[in-house]
N, C-alpha and C positions, 0 to 999 in steps of 0.2 A: 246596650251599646249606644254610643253617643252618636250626634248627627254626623261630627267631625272626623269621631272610627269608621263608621260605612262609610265617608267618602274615603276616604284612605284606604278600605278594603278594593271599595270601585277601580278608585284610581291602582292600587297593587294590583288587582286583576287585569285592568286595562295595557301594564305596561307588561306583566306576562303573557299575553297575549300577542303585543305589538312586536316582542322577542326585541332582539339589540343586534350587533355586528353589523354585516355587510349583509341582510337581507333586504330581496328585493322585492319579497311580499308583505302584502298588508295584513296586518292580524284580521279578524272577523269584523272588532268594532269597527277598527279603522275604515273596513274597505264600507259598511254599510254606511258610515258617516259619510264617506269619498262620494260613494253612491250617489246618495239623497240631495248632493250640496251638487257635482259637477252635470255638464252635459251628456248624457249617454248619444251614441253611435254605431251603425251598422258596418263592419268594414270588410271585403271579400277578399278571398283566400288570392294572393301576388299584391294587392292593394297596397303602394306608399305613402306610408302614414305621414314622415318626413323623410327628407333627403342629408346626407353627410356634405357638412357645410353652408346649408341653410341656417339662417337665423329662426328664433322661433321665442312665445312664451308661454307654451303651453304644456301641462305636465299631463300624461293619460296614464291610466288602471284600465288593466283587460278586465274586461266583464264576464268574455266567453271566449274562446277558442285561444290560439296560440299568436304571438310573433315572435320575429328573427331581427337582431339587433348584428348588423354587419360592421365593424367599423377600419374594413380595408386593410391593408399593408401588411398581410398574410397574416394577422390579428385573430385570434379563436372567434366565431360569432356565438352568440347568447340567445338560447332560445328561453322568452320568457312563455307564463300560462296565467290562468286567471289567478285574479288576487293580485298579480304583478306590478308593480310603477317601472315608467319608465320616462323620460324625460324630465326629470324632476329640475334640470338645473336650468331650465328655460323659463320655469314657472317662478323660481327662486333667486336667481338675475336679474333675469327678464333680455330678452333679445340676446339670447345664448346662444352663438355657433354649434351646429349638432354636430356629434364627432360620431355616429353612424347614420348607416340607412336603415328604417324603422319598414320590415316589409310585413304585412299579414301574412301569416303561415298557415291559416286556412281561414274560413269562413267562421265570424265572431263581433263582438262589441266590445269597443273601449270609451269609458268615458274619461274625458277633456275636462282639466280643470285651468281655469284662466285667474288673472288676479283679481277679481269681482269673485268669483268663488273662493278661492283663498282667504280670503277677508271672512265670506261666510263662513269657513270649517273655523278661522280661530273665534268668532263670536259665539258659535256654538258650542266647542269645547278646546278652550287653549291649552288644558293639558294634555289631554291628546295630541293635539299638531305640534307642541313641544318635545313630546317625547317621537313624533314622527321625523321634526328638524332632526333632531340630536342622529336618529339612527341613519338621517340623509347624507349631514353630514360625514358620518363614520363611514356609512357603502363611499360616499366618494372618494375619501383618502383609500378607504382600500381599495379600490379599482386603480387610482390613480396608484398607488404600490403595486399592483397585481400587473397595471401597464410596465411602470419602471423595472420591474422584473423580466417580464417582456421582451423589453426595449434590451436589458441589458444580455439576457440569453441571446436575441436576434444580433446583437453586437460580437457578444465571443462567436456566433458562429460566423459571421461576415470575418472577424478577423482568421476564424480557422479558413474558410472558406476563400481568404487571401493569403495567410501563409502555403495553402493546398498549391496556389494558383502561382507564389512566385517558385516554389519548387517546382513543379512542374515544367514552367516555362525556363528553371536556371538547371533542370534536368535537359530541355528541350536543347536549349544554347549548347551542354555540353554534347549530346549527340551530336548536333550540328558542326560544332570545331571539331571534336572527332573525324566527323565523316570529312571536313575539310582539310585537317593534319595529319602530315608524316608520323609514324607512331612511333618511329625511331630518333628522328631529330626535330621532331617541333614545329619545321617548317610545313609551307601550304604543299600539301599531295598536287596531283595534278587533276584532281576534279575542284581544291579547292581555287586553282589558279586559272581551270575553265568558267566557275561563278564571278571569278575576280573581274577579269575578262569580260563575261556580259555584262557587270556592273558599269564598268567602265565604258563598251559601245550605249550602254540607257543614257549615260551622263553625260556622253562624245567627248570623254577623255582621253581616245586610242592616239589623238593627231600627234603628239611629245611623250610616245615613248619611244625604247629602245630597250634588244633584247641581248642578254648575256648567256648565253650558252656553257657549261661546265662539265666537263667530262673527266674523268680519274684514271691516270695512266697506270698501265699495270697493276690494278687492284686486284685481279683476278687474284696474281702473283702473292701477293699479302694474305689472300683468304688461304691459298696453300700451303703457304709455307710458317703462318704465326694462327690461322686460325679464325673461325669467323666473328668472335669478338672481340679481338682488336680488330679486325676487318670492319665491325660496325664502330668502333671507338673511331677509325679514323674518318666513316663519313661523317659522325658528329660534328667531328673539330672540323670538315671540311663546311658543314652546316654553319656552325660558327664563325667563319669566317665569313661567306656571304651575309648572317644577319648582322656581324658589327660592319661591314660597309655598308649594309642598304640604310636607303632614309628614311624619313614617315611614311612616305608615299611611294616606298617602291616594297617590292613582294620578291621575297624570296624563296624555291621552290624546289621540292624532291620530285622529280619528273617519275624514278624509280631506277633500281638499281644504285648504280655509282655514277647517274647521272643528273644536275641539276641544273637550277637556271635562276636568272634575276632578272624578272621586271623592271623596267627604273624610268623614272621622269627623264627624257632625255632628248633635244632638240640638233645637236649633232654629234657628230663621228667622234669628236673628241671628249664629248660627255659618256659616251658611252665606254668608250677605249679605255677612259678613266679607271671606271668597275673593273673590267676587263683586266687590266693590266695588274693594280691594285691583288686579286683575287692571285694572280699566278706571282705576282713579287713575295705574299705573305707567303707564300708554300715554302718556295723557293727557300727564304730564310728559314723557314722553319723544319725544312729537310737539312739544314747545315747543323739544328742541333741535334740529332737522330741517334737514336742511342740502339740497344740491341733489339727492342721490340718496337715496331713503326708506330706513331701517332697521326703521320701525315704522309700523303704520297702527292707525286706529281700531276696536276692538271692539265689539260688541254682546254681551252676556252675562245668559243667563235662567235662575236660581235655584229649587232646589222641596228640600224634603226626599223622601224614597225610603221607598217602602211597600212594605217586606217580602213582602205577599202578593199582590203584584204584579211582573212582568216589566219587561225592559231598556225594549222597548217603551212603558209605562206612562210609565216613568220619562222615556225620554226625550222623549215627547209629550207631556208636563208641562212640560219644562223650555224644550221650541223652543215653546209656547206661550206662555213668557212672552222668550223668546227673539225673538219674530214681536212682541210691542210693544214691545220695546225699538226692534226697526228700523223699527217703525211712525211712531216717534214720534220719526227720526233719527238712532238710532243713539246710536255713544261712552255709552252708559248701562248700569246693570244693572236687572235688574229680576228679582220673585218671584212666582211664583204658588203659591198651598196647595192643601190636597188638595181644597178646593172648586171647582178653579179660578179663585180669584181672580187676578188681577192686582195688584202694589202695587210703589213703588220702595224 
């Protein structure tokens, strides 16, 4: 065989040995080559070889024992063993950002190879460190694929992990209206017009309102005689009417029973009387169109403006007190009383 066939056997031998892909060990020749040409090192077992996000340009091969290649951000770590490279792209840049922390994982030697050594392995054999380039290059792109992959798994689940998190929270909100709505007519229950309320004293909103008090005359009379779902049809449409007169800023409200109420922005007697009166006019027309089964019955409705430094309580025994002559005196009316307790229509 010619001189030109054994080196080409050599060299064949050499790159079956150095293997191809994404390995991150050195064939035999390679590491004895590495060996001979870099600086060997003692390094103990927690020992940080480099840190994540130091600059550096030095490439190291384990000699003996193990390290741990950490590179953060819930990232798998890599544990390499002898024969290993690792740092390769500080050596092959030069003044590389390391994207791990490089820890000794027991007690062992790595030798360092700097660009003064580099130099030496290609004058010694450039086929070699050609086919070492070539497989450097390759482990890099697939690391860098092996991260994009990574990266993109970590992506769908932060998005599962935010679709999880707006249902949950658009779960939460609807318990929360729940627990603050009427489940028959929509409007705020009376727990949700007690939160309204402390909203309202945190913000010292309470100084301009005024409270509408609504009561259903003879409803009893409807649930016996037509039954309790038109009995509930007609406190809907009574619902209805309070939310088409209230504003942005006013709350309308099922106290319970066949009794409700209206918050409202409201700085005197006549803003208030307004709702008031309003609430018992629509009835009124609307018992004139009354056919054989009731949609609407007759309200009683008792007006007061709301004293800040007084409670729901206050308020509302202001309001059923002028509430209590309105039914005294039959009903279908509104009526107001001030903070003196006066009575007036």
């Amino acid at each position: 065989m010619s001189s030109d066939g054994v080196a080409r056997n050599v060299r064949d031998r050499n790159e079956q040995e150095a293997g191809g892909g994404g390995n991150a060990a050195l064939a035999a020749c390679e590491f004895d080559l590495f060996a001979a040409v870099g600086r060997e090192r003692a390094v103990r077992n927690g020992e940080r070889i480099f840190r994540r996000g130091d600059t550096g340009d030095i490439m190291y091969v384990i000699a003996a024992g193990r390290v741990e290649l950490d590179f953060g951000n819930d990232l798998a770590t890599k544990q390499l063993g002898p024969q290993e490279f690792f740092g390769e792209l500080g050596l092959l840049i030069g003044e590389h950002t390391r994207s791990a922390d490089a820890v000794a994982a027991s007690d062992g030697r790595v030798v360092e190879l700097g660009e003064v050594e580099f130099q030496q392995l290609v004058e010694r054999d450039p086929h070699l460190v050609a086919q070492f380039l070539r497989r450097s290059i390759t482990r890099v792109v697939l690391n860098e694929q092996s991260l994009i992959r990574q990266l993109r798994r970590r992506n769908q689940d932060l998005e599962t992990a935010l679709d999880n998190l707006y249902a949950t929270t658009h779960q939460l909100n609807q318990t929360e209206e729940l627990i603050r709505t009427d489940e028959l007519t929509g409007l705020y229950n009376r727990r949700g017009l007690t939160l309204h309320l402390q909203e309202c004293r945190r913000l010292g909103q309470t100084a301009s309102l005024g409270l509408v008090l609504v009561d259903c005359d003879r409803f009893k009379q409807v649930n016996d005689d037509h039954g309790h779902l038109v009995g509930d049809r007609v406190l809907q449409n009574i619902a209805g009417i309070l939310r088409s007169v209230a504003g942005a800023e006013d709350v309308p409200c099922r106290l319970g029973g066949d009794e409700f109420c209206l918050l409202v922005a409201a700085q005197r007697r006549e803003d208030v009387m307004r709702y008031a009166e309003f609430v018992v006019a629509t009835t009124r027309n609307l018992l004139q169109l009354q056919q054989a089964v009731p949609t609407i019955c007759p309200v009683s409705v008792g007006a007061c403006l709301v004293d800040a430094e007084q409670d729901w309580n206050d308020w509302y025994a202001r309001a059923d007190s002028a509430l209590y002559e309105a039914k005294r005196l039959g009903g279908n009316r509104a009526f107001w009383i001030d903070a003196a307790g006066v009575p007036a229509t």
